[in-house]
Backbone of each chain as ProteinMPNN parsed JSONL, in Angstrom:
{"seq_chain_A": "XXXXXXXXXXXXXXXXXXXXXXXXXXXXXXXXXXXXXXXXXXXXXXXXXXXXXXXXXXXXXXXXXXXXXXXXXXXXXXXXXXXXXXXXXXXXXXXXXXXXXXXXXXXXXXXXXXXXXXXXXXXXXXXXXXXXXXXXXXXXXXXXXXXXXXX", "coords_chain_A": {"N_chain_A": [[126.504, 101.485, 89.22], [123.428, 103.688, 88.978], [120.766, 103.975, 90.971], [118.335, 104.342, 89.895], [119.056, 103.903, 87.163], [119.136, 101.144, 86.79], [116.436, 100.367, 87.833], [115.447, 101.3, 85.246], [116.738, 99.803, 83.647], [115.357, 97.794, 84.744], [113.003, 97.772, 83.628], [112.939, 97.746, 80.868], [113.961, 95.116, 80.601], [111.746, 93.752, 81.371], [110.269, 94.65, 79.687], [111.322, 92.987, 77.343], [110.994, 90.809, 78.118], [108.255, 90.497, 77.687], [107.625, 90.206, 74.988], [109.212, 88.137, 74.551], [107.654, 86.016, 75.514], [105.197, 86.663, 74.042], [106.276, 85.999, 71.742], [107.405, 83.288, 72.006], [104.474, 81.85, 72.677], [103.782, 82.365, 69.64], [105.778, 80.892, 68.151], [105.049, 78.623, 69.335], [106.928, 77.53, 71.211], [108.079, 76.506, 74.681], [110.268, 76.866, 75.488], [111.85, 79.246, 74.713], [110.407, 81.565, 76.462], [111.08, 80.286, 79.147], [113.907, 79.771, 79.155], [114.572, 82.995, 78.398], [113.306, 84.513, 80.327], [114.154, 83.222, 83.098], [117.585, 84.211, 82.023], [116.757, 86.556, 82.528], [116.091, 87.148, 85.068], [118.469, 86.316, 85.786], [120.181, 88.824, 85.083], [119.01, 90.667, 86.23], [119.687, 89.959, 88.339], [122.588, 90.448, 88.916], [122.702, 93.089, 87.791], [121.548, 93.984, 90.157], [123.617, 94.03, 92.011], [125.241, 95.43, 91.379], [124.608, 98.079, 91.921], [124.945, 101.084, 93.429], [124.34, 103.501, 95.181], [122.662, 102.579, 96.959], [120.748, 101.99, 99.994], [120.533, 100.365, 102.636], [119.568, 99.18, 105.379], [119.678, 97.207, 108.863], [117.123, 97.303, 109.805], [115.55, 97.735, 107.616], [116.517, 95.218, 106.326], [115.602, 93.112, 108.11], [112.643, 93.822, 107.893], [112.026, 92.585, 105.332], [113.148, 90.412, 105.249], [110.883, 88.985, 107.328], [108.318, 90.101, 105.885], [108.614, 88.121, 104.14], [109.037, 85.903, 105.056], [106.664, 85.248, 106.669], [105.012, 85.844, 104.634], [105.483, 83.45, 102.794], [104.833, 81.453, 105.163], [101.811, 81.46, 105.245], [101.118, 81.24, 102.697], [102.164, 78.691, 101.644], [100.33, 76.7, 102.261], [97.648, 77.329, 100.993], [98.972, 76.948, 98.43], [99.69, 74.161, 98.496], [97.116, 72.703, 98.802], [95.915, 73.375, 96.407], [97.861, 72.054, 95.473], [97.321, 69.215, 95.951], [94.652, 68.984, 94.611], [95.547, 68.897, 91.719], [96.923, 66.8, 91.932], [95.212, 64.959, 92.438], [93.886, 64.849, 89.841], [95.622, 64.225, 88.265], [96.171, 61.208, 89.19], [93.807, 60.473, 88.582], [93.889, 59.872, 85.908], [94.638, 57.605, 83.206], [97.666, 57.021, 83.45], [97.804, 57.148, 86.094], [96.508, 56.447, 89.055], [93.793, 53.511, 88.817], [90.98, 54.367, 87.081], [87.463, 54.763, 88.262], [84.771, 53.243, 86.639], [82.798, 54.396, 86.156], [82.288, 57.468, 85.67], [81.984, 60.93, 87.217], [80.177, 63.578, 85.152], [81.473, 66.12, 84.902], [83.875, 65.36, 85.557], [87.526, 65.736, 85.177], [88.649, 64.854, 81.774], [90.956, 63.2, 79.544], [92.374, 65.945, 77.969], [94.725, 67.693, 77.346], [95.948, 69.798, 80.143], [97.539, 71.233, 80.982], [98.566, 73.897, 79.926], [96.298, 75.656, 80.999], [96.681, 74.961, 84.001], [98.806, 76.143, 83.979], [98.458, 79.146, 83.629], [96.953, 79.917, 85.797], [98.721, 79.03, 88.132], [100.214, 80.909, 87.429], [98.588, 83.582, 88.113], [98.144, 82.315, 90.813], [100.775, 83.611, 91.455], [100.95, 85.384, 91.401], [99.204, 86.794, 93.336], [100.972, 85.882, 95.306], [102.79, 88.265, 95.508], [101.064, 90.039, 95.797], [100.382, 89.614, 98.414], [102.905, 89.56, 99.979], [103.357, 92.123, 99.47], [101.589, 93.479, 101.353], [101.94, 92.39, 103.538], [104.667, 93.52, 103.963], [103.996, 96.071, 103.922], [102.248, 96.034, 106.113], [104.656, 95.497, 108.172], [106.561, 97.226, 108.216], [105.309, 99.329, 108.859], [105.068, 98.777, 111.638], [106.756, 98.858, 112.305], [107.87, 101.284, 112.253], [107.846, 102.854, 109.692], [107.162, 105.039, 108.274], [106.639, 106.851, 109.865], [106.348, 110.029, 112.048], [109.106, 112.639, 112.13], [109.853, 114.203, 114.897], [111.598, 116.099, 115.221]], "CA_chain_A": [[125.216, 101.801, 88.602], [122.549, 103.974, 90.031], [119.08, 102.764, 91.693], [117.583, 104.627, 88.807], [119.243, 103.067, 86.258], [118.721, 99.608, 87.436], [114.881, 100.423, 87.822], [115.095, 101.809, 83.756], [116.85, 97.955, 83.074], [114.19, 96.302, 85.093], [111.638, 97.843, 83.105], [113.67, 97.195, 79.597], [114.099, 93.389, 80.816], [110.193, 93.689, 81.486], [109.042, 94.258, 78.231], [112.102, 91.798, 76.661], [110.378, 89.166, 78.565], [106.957, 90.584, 77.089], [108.235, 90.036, 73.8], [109.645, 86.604, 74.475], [106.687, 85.655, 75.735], [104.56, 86.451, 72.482], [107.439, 84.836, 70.425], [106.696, 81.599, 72.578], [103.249, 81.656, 71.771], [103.579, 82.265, 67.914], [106.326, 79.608, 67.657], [104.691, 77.371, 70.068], [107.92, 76.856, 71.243], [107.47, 76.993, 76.079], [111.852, 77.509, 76.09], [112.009, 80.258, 74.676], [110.54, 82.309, 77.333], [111.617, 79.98, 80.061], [115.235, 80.228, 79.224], [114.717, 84.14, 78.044], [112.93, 84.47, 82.214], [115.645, 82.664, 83.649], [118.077, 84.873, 81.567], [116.467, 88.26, 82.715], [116.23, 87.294, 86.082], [119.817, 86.268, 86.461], [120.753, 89.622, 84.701], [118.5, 91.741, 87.175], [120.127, 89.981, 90.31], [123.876, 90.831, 88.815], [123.063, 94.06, 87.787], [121.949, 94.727, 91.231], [124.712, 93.676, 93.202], [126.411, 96.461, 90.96], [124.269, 99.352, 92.577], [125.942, 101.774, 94.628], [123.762, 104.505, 95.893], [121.602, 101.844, 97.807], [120.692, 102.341, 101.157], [119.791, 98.972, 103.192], [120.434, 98.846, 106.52], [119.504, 95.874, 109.756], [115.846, 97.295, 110.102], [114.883, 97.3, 106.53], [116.493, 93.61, 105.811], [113.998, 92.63, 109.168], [111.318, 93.821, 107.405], [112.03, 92.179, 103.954], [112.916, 89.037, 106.213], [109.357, 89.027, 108.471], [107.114, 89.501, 105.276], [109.082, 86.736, 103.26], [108.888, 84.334, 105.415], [104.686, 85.34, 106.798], [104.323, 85.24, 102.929], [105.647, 81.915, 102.771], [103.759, 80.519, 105.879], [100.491, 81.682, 104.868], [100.942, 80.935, 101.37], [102.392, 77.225, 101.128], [98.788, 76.339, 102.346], [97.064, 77.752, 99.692], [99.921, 76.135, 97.091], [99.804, 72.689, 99.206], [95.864, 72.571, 98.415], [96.059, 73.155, 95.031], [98.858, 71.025, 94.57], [96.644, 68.183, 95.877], [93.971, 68.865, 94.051], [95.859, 68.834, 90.838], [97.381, 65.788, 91.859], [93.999, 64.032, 91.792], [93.477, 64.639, 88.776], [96.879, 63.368, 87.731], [96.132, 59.867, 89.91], [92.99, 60.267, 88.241], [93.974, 59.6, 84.559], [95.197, 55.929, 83.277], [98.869, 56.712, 84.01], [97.879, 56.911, 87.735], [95.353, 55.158, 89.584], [92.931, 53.35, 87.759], [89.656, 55.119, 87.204], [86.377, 54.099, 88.056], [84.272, 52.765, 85.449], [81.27, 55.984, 85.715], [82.869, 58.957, 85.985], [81.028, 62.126, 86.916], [80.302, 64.259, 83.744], [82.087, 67.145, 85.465], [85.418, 65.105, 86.253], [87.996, 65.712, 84.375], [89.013, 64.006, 80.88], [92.346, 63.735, 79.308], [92.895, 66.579, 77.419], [95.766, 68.813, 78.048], [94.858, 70.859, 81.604], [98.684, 71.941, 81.679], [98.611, 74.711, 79.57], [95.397, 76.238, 82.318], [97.084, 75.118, 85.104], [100.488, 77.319, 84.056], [98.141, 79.926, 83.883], [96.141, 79.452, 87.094], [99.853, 79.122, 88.653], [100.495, 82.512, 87.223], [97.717, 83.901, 88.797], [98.922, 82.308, 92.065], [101.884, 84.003, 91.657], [100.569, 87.272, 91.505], [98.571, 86.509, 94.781], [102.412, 86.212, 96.656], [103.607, 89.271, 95.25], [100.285, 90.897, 96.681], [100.212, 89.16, 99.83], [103.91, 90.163, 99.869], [103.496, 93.939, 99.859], [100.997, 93.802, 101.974], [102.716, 91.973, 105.194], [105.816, 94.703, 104.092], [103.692, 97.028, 104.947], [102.584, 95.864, 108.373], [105.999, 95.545, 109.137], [106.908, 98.672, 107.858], [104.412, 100.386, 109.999], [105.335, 98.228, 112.863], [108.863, 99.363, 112.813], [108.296, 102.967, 112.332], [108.587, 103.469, 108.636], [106.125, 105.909, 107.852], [106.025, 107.762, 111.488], [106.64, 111.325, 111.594], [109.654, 113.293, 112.016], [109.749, 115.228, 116.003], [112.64, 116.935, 115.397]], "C_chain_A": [[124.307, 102.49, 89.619], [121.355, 103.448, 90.215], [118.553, 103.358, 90.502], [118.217, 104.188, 87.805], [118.67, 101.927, 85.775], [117.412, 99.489, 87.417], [114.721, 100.597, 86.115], [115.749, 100.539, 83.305], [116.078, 96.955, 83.643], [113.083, 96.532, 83.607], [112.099, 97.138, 81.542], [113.175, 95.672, 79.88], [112.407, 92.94, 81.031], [109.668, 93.366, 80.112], [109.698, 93.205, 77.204], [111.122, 90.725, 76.958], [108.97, 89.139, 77.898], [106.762, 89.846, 75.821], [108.803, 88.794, 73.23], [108.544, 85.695, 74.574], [105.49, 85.063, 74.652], [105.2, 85.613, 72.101], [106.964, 83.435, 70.335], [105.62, 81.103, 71.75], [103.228, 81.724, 70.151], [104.592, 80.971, 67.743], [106.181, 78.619, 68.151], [106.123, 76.427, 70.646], [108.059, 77.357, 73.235], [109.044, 77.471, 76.41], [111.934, 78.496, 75.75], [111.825, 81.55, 75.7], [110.764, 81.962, 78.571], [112.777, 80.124, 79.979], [115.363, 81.993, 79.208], [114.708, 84.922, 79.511], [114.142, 84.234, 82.627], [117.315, 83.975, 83.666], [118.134, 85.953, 82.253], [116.818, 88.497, 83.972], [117.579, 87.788, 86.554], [121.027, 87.8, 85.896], [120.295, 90.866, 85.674], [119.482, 91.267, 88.118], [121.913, 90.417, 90.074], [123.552, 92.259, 88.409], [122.546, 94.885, 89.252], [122.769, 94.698, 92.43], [125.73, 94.981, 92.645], [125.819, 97.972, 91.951], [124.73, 100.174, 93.876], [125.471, 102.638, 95.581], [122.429, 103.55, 96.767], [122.024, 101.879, 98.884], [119.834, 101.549, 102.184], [120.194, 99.116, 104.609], [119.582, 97.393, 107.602], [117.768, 96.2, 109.669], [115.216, 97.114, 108.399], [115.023, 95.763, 105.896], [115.754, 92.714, 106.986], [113.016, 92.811, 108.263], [111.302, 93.136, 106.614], [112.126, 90.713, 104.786], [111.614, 88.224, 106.662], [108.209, 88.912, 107.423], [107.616, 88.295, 104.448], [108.402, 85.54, 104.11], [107.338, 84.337, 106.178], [104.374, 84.879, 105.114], [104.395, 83.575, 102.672], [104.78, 80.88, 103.245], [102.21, 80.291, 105.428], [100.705, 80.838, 103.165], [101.123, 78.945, 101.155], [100.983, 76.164, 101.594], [98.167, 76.176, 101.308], [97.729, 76.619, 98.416], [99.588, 74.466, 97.353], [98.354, 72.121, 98.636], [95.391, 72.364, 97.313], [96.251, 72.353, 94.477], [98.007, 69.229, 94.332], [95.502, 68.156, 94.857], [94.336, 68.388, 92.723], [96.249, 67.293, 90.454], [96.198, 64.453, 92.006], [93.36, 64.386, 90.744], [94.322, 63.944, 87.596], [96.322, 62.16, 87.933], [94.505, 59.79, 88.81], [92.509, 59.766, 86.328], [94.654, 57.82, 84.069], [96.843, 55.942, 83.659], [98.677, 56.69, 85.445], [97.477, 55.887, 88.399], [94.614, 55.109, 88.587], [91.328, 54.097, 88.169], [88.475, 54.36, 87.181], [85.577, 54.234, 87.02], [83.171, 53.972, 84.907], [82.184, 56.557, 86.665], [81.885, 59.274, 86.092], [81.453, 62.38, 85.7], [81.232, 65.658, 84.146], [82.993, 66.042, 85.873], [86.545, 65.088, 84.727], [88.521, 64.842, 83.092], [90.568, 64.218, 80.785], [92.928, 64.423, 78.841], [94.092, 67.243, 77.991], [95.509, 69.734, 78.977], [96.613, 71.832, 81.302], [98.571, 73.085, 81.438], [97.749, 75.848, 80.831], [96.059, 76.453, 83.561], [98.327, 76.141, 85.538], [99.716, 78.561, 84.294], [97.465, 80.211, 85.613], [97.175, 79.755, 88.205], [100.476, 80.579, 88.963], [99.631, 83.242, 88.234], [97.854, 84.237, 90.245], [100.028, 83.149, 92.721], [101.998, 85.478, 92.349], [100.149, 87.62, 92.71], [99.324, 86.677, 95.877], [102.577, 87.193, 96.522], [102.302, 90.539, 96.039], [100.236, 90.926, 98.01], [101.623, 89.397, 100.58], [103.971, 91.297, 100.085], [102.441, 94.258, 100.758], [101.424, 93.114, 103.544], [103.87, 92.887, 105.036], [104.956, 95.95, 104.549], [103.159, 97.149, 105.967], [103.484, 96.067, 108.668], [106.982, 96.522, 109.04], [106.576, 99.831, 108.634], [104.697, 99.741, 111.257], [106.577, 98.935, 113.289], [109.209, 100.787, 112.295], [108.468, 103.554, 110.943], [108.171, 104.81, 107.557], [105.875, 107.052, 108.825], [106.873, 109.37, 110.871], [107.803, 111.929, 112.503], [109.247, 113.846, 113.496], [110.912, 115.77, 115.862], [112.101, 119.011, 115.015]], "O_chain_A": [[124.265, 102.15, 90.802], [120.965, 102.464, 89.588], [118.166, 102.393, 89.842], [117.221, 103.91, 87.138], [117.982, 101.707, 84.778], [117.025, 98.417, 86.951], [113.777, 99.959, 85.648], [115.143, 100.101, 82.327], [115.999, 95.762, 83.35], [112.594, 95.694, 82.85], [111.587, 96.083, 81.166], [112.145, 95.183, 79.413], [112.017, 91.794, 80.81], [109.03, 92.446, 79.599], [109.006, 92.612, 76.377], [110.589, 89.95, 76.164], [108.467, 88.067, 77.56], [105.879, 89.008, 75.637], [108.905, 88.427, 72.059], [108.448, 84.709, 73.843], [105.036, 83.944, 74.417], [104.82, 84.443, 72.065], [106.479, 82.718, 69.46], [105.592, 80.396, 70.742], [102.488, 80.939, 69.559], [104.112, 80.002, 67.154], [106.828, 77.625, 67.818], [106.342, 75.217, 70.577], [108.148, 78.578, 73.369], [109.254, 78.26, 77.331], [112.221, 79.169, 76.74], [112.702, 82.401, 75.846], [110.754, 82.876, 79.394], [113.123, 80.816, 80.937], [116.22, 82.44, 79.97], [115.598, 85.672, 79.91], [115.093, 85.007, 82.509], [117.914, 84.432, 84.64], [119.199, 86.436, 82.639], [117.507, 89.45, 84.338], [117.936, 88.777, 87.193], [122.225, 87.883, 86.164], [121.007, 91.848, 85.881], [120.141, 92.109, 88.728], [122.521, 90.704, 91.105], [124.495, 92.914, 88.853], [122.916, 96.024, 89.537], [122.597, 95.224, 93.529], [126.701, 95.423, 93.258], [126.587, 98.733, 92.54], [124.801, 99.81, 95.05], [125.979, 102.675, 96.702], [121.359, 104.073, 97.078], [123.224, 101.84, 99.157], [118.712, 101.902, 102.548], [121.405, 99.158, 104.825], [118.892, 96.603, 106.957], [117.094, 95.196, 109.44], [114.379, 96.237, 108.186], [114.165, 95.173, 105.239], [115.35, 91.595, 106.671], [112.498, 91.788, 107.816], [110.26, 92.505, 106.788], [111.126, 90.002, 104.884], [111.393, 87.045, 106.384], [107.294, 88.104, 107.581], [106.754, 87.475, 104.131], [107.585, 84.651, 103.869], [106.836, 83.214, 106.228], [103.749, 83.942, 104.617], [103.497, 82.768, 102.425], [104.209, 79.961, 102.656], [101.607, 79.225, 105.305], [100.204, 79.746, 102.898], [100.313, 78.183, 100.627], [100.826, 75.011, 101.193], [98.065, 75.115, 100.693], [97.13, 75.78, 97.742], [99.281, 73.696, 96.443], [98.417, 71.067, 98.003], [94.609, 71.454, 97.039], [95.678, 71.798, 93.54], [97.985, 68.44, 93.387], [95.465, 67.119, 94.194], [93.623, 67.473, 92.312], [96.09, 66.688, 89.394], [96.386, 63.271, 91.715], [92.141, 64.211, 90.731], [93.996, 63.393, 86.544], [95.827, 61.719, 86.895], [94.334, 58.675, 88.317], [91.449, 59.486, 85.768], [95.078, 57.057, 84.936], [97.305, 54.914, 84.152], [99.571, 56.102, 86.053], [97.899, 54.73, 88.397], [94.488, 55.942, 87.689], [90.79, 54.26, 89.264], [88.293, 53.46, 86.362], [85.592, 55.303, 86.41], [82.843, 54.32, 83.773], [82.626, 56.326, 87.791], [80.886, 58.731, 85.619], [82.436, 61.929, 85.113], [81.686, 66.153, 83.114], [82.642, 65.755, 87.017], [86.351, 64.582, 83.622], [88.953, 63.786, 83.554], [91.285, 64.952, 81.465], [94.136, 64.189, 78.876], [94.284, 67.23, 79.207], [94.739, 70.622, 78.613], [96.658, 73.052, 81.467], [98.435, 73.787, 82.44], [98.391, 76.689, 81.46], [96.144, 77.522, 84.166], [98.703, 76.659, 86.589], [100.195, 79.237, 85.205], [98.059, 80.988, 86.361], [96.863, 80.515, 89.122], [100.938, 81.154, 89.948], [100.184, 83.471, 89.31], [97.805, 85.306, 90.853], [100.236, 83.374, 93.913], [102.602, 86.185, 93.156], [100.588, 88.639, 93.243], [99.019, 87.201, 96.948], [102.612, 87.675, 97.655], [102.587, 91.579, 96.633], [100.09, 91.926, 98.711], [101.556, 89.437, 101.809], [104.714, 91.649, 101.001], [102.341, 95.463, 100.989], [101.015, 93.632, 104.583], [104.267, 93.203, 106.157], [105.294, 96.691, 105.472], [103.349, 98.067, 106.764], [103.573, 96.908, 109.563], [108.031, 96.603, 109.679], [107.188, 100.849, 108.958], [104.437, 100.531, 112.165], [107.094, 99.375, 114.316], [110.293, 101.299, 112.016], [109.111, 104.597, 110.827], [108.67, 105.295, 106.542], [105.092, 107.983, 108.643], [107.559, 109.683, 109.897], [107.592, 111.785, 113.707], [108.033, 114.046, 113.478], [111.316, 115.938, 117.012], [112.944, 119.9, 115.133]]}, "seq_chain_B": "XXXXXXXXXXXXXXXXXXXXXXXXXXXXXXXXXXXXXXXXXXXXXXXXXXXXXXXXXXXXXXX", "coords_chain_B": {"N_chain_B": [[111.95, 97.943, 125.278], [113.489, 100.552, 126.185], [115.435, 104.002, 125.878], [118.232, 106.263, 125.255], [118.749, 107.609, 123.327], [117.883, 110.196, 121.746], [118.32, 112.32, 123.423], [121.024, 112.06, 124.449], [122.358, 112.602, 121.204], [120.853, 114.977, 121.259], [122.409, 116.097, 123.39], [124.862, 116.118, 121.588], [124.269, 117.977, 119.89], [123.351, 117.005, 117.102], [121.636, 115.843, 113.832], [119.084, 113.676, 113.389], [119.106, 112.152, 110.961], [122.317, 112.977, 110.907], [123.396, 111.574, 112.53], [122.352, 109.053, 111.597], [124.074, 108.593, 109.005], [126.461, 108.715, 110.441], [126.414, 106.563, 111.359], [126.021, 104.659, 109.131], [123.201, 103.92, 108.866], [119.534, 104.077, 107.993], [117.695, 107.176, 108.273], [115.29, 107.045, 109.082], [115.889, 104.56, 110.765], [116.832, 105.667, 112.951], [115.12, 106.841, 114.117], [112.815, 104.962, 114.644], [114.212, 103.619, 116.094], [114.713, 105.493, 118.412], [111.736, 105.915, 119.031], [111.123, 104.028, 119.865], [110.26, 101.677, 118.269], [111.458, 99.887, 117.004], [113.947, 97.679, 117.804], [117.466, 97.869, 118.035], [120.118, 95.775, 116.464], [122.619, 93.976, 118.43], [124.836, 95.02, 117.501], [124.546, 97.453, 116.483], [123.434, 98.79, 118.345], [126.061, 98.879, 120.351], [127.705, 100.185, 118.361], [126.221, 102.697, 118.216], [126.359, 103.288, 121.15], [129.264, 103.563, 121.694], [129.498, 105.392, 119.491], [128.667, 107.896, 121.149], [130.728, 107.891, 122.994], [129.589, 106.744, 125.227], [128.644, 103.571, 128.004], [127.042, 100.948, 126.593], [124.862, 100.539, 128.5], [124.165, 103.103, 129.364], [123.052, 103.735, 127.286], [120.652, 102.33, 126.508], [118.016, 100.926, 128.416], [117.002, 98.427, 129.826], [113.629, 97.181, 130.324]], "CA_chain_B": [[113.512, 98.78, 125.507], [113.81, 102.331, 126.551], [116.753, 104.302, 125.553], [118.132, 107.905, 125.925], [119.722, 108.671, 122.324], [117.451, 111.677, 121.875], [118.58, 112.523, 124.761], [122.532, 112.035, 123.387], [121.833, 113.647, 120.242], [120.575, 116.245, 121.297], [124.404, 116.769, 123.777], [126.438, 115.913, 120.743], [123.701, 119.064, 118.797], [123.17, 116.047, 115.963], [120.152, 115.796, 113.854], [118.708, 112.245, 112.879], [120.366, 112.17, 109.661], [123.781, 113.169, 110.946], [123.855, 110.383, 113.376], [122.417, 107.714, 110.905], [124.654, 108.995, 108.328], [127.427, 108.174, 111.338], [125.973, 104.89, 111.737], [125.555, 104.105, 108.078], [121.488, 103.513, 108.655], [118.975, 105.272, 107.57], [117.232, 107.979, 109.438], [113.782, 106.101, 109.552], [116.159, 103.739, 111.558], [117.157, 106.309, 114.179], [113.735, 107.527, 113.904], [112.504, 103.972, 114.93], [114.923, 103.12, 117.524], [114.015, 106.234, 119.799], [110.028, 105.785, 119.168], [110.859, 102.332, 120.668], [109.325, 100.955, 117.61], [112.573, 98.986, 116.854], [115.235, 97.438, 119.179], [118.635, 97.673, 117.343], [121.02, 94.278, 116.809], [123.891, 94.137, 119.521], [126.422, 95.633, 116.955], [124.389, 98.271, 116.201], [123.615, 99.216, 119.76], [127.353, 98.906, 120.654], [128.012, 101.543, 117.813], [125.445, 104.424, 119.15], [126.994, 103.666, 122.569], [130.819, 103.733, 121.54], [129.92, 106.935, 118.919], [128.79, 109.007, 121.775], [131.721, 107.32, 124.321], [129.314, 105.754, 126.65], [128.527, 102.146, 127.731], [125.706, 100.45, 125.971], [123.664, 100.592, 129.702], [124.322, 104.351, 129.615], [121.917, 104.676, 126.292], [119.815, 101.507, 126.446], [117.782, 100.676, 129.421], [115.82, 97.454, 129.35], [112.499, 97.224, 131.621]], "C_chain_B": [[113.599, 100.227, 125.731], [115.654, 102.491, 126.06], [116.783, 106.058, 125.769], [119.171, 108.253, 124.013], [119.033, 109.751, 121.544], [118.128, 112.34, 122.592], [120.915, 113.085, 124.311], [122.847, 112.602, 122.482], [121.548, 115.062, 120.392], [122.196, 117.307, 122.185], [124.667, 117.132, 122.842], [125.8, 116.966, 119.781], [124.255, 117.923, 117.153], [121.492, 115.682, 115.104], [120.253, 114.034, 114.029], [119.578, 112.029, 111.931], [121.46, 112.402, 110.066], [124.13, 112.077, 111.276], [123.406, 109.193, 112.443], [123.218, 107.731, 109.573], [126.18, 108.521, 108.786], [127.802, 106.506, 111.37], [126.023, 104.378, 109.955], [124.187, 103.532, 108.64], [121.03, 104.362, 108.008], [118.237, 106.213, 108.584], [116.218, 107.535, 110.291], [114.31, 105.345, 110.846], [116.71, 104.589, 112.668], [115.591, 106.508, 114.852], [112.923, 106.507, 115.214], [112.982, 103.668, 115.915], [114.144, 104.833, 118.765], [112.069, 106.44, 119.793], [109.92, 104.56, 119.822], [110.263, 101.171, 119.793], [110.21, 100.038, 117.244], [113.865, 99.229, 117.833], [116.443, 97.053, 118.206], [119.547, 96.367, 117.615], [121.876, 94.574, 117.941], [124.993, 95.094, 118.895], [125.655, 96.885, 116.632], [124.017, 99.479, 117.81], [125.39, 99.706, 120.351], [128.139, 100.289, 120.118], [127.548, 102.533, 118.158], [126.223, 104.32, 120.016], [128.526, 104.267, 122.297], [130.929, 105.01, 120.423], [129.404, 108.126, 119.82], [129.71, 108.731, 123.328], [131.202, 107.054, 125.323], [129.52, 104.096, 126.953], [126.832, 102.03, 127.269], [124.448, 100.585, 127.29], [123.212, 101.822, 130.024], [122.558, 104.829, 128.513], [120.984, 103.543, 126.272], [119.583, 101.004, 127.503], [116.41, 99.496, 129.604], [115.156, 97.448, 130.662], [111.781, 96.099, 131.457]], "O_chain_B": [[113.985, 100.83, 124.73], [116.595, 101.706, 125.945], [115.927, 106.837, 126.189], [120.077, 109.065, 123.825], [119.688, 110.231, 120.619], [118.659, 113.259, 121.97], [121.595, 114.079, 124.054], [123.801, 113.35, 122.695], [121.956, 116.032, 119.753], [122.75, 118.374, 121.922], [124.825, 118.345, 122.707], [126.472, 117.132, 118.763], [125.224, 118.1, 116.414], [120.462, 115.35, 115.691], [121.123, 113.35, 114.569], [120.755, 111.732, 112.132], [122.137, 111.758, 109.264], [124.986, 111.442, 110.661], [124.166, 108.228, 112.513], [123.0, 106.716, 108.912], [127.002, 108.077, 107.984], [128.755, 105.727, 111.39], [126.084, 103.149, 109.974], [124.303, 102.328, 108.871], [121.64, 105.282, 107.464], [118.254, 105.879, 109.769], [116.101, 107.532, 111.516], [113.618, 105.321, 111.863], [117.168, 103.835, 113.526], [115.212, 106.269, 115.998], [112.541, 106.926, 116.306], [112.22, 103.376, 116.838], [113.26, 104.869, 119.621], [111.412, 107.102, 120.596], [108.877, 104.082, 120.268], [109.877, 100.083, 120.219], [109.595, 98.983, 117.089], [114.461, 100.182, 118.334], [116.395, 95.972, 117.618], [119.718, 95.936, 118.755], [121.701, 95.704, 118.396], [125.813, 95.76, 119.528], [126.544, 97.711, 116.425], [124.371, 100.634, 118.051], [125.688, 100.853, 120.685], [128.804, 101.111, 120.747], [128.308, 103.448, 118.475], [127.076, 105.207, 119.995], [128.848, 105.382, 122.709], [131.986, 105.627, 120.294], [129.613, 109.271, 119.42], [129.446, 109.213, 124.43], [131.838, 107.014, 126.376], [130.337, 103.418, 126.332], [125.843, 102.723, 127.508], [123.258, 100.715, 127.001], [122.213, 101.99, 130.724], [121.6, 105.578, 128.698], [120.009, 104.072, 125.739], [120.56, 100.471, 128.028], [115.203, 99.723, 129.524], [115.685, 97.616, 131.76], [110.87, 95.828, 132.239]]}, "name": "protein", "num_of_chains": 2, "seq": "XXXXXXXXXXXXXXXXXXXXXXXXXXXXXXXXXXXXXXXXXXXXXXXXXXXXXXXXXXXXXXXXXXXXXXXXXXXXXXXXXXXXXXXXXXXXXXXXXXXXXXXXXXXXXXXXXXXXXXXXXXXXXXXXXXXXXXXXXXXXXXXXXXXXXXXXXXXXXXXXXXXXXXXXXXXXXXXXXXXXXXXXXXXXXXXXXXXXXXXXXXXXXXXXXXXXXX"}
């Protein structure tokens, strides 16, 4: 398969998932586009092990290496913070710890938060994938990938 | 790391592309290694040296 192909079945598998997505929501049903995700993914990462005209070599899997794992460091902070927070509000309902008797009016009740928090998550997500292309390209420019041509 | 495969390249009348084309890299990565901006693995070092028949101390000179 060529790299342009593969880019014209990401995008396909893009809007599938768009599409699954809706579905979800109208049938109120959350597998559908978690299995459909799942699905797409594991169909992107086999159809690119098929690609042939790709051109990877030791300095570009450094770079992809160097911002992964900066993304990571920096990030599991951020996630770690969250996570606590979230998790007092878990401890904070009768399945957890028990709650004191006067709440603030601003602390959370029991309604359903999950639905928010998936979004919120999302959000997060988007945050790696920025914070992601942006340590690739430090290390892109670190290691020459943009420099100019003396020949 | 200092190195001389400009220097080599330019003997063997090779552009960038020929020689990372040699190497299976890409050019950026020749590009990179003689700007000094990247220091090549051991096996990839070994290959520049052994595709223009020197020793690795011949084209890479650490300071």
């Amino acid at each position: 398969m060529k790299q342009n192909t593969f880019y014209l079945l990401a995008g396909i598998v893009g809007l599938i998932e768009v599409g699954l997505f809706w579905l979800s929501v109208v049938l109120r049903n959350p597998l559908i586009i978690t299995a459909g995700f799942i699905m797409g993914v594991g169909l992107l990462y086999v159809a690119r092990m098929t690609v042939t005209d790709i051109r990877e070599d030791e300095r570009a899997v450094l770079i992809s290496q160097k911002a992964g794992s900066r993304t990571l460091e920096v990030f599991w902070v951020l996630f770690f913070a969250v996570s606590l927070g979230s998790a007092v509000i878990g401890f904070g309902t009768p399945l957890g710890l028990p709650r004191p008797r006067e709440l603030p009016r601003d602390f959370p009740r029991d309604e359903p938060h999950l639905g928010y928090f998936g979004i919120f998550q999302m959000i997060m997500l988007c945050c790696i994938a920025f914070l992601y292309i942006g340590f690739r390209v430090y290390y892109a420019r670190k290691y020459g990938e943009w420099d100019s041509d003396e020949e | 790391m200092k190195n001389k495969i400009k220097v080599f390249r330019a003997m063997h009348d090779l552009t960038q592309e020929a020689l990372a084309q040699e190497l299976k890299v890409t050019r950026q990565t020749i590009l990179a290694i003689e700007k000094g901006k990247y220091d090549p693995s051991l096996e990839l070092a070994f290959k520049i040296a052994r595709f223009f028949g020197v020793s690795v101390e011949e084209v890479f000179i650490y300071d």
